[in-house]
C-alpha positions in Angstrom: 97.5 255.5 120.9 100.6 255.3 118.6 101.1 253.1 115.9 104.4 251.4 117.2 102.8 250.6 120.2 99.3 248.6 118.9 101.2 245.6 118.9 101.1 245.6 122.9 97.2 245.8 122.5 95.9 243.5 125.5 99.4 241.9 125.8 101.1 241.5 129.3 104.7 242.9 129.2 107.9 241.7 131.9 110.4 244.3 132.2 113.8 242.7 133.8 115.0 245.7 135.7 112.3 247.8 135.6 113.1 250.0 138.1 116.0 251.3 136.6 116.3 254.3 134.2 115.2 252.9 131.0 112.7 250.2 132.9 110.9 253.7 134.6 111.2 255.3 131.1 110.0 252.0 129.1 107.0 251.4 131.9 105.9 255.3 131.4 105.9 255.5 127.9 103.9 251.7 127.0 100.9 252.8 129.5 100.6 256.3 127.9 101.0 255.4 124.4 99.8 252.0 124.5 97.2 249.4 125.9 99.3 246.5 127.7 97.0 244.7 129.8 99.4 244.1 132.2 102.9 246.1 132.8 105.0 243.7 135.2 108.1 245.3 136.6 111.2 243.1 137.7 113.4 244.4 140.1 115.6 242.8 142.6 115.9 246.1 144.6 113.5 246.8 146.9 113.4 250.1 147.5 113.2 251.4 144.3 110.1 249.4 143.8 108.8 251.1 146.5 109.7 254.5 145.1 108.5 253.8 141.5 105.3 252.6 143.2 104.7 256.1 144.4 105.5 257.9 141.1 103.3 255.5 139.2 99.7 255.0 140.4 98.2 253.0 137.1 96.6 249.4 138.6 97.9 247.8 135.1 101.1 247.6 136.8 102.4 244.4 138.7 105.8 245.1 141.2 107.2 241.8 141.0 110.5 241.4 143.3 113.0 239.0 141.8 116.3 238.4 140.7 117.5 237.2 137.4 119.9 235.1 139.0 117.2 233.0 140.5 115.3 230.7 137.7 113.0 229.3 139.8 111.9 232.7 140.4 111.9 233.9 136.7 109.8 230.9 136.2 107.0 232.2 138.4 107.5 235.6 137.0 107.3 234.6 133.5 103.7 232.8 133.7 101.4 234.6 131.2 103.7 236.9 130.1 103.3 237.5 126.3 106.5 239.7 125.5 109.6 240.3 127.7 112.1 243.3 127.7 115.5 242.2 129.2 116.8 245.2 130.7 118.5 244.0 133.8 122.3 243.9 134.5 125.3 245.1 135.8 126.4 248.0 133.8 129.3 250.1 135.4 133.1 249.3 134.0 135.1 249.5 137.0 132.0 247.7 139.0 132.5 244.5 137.0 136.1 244.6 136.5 136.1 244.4 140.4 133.4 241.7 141.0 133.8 239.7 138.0 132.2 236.8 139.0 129.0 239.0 139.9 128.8 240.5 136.6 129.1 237.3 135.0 126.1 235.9 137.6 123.7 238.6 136.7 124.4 239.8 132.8 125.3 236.4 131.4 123.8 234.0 133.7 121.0 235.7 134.3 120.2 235.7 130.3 120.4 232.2 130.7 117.8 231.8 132.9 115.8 234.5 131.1 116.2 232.1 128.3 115.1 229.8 129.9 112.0 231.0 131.7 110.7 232.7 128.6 110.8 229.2 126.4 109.1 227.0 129.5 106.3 229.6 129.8 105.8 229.9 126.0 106.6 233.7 125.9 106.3 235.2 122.4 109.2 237.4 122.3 112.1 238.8 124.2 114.1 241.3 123.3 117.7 242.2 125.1 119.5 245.4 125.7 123.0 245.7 124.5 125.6 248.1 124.4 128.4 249.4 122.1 130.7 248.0 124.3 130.2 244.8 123.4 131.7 245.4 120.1 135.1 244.2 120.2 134.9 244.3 123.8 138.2 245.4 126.1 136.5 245.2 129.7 134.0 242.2 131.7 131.0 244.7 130.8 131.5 244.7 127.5 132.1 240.8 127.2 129.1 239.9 129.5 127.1 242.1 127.0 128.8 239.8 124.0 127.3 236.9 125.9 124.2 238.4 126.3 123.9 239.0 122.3 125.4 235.5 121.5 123.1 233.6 123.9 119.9 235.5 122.7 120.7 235.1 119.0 120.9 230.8 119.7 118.5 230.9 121.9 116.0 230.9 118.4 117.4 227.9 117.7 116.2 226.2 121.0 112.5 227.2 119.9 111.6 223.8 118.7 108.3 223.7 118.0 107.1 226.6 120.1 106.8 230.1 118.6 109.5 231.8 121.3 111.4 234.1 119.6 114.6 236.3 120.6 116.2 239.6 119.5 118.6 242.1 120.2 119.3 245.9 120.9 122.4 247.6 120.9 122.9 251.0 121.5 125.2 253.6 123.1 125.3 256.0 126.3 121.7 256.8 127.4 121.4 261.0 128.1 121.1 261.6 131.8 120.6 258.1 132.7 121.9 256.7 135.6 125.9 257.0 135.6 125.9 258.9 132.6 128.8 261.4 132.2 126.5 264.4 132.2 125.3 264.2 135.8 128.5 263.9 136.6 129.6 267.3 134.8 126.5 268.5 136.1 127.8 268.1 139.9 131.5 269.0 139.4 130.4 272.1 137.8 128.6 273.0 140.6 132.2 272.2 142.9 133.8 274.0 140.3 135.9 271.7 138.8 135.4 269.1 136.1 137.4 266.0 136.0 137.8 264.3 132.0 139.3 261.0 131.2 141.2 261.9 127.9 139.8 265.3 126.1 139.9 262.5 122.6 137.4 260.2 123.7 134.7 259.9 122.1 131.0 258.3 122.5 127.4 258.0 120.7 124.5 259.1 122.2 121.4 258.3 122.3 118.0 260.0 124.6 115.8 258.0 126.6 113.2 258.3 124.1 115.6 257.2 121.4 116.3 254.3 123.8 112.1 253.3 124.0 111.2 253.8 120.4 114.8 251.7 119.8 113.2 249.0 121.9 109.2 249.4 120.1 110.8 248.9 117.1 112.8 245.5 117.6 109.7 244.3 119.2 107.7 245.3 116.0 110.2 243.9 113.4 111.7 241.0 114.7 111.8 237.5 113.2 114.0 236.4 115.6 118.0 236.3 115.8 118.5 240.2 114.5 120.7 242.6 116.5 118.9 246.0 116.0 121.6 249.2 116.2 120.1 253.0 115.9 122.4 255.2 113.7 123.2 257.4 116.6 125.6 260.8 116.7 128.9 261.2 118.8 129.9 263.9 120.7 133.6 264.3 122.0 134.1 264.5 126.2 135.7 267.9 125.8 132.5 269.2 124.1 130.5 267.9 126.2 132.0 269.5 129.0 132.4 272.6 127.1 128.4 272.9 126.6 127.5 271.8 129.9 130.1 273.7 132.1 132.0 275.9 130.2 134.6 278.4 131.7 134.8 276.0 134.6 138.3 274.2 135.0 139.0 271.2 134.3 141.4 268.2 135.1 142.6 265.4 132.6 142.8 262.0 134.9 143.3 259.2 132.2 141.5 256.7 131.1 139.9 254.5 133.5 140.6 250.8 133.5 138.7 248.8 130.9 137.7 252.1 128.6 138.1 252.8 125.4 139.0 255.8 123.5 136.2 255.5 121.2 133.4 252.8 120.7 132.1 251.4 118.1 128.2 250.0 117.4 128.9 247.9 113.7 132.4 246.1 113.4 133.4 245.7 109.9 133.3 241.7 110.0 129.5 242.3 110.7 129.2 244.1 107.5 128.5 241.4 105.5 125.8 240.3 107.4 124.0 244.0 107.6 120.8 245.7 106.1 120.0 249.6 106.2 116.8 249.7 107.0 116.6 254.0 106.9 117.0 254.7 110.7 118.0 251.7 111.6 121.1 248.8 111.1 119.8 245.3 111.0 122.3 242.8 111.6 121.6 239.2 110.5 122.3 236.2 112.7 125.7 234.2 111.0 123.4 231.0 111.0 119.3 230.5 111.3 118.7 227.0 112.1 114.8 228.5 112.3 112.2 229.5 109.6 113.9 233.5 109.1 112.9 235.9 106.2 115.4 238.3 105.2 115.4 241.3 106.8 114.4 244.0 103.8 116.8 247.2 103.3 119.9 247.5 101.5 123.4 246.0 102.3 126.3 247.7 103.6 129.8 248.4 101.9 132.1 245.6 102.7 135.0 246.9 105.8 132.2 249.8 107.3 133.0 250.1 110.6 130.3 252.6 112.4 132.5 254.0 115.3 132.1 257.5 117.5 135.6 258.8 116.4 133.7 259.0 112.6 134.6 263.0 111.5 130.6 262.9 109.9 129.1 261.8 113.6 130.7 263.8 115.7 128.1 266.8 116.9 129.3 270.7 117.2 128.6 272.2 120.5 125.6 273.7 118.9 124.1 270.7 118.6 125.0 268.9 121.8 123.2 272.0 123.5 120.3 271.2 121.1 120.4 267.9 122.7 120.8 268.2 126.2 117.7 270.9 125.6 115.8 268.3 124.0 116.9 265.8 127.0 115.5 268.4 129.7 112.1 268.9 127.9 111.6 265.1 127.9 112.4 264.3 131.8 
């Protein structure tokens, strides 16, 4: 058993989207390296319950169909649940700029009721995945995810007298997840021809288990109200395509609605507010109307903005192949 995962010892763990990527990834890795007493997964889709169910055959795990749109329902899911991992959402740009109103319903309402659920049931912590994107955010995605780290970081404040507490993640694109860019390159290579945004852009990137140790470690730190960001490398589109197809053609399209050229995981008005804590950036919550501790590290310099167009980030294609090796070994 590893060390980050002892605090999970005999504890029952709620995974809102569970099926997904990470929610597969996250469920694997706590009932190998831990000892949860109970892994319950939280899905709205059916069929990929059904599918995870025949990958995963360990009886610690609960498939528990509901949506985190529904409160009554997170309610119910929530009884005896001792630490929640709020993974669920709506995560494509172009997706959300379309349905608005269901992005809005499922990343921002859905926190709500998250919220909610884990304060009635007397959950002990919750911690929420966040993006880069919701950094100065220029698309619905990225806002929703804003909401989601705003209504998280308050939510500590609602507490009361009860020992709830809530924390954050943020982090950028996850290697071969599930509408990553590289399974993408990987098909279009195979059709021999690879289709790129803007040869400039730029984005961090992070693997899966980057993603779960990301996650172990919030859960293992948190007071309640931090944001926790990984210092993460950045790899331009063009290298990326280069290592994974090179010699094949390609096509510049533009950028798609609601993207950004390059993102960025610590604005420099958060500075102020920021520890280095070695592998990791803490960020302080503005106010704590709770009973906080400091986090411990160092502070930042004042105006440090950590964005993926940063000349000492950006990978050669050496490393990006190191990588995407390291990626293949791991799936």
């Amino acid at each position: 058993m590893l060390p980050l995962y002892k605090m999970l010892d005999g504890k029952t763990l709620l995974i809102t989207g569970g099926t997904g990527s990470f929610g597969r990834a996250f469920t694997k890795a706590v009932l190998s390296r831990g000892n949860p007493k109970k892994v319950i997964v939280l899905s709205r889709d059916e069929q990929k319950h059904h599918a995870m169910q025949a990958e995963f055959s360990d009886p610690r795990i609960r498939y528990f169909v509901g949506d985190v749109r529904d409160p009554s329902r997170m309610n119910l899911a929530f009884r005896g649940v001792d630490v929640v991992v709020h993974a669920a959402g709506m995560k494509h740009v172009h997706i959300c700029e379309y349905n608005p109103l269901e992005a809005i319903n499922t990343n921002v309402t859905g926190t709500v009721n998250v919220i909610q659920a884990a304060l009635d049931q007397g959950v002990e912590k919750v911690v929420g995945v966040s993006t880069d994107k919701a950094v100065a955010p220029v698309n619905l995605y990225g806002a929703s995810k804003l909401c989601l780290e705003k209504l998280l970081v308050a939510a500590n404040s609602y507490s009361g007298d009860r020992s709830t507490r809530f924390s954050v993640v943020r982090y950028g694109n996850v290697m071969g997840s599930a509408g990553s860019v590289i399974p993408l390159f990987l098909r279009q290579r195979a059709q021999g021809k690879i289709t790129i945004t803007d040869e400039r852009m730029t984005r961090f990137w992070i693997d899966m288990d980057g993603a779960i140790e990301l996650v172990m470690q919030a859960l293992n730190l948190m007071q309640g109200g931090e944001i926790f960001i990984p210092k993460l490398p950045a790899a331009s589109v063009q290298v990326l395509a280069e290592t994974l197809a090179p010699g094949v053609p390609r096509e510049v399209i533009g950028i798609r609605p609601g993207e950004k050229l390059h993102e960025c995981l610590l604005a420099a008005e958060e500075c102020p507010r920021t520890r280095d804590v070695g592998p990791l950036l803490v960020i302080e919550p503005e106010f704590a109307s709770w009973s906080k501790p400091e986090s411990p590290g160092k502070p930042l310099d004042l105006g440090y903005a950590y964005t993926s167009d940063r000349a000492e980030l950006l990978l050669s294609a050496d490393a990006v192949s190191n990588l995407l090796r390291g990626m293949q070994k791991s799936a």
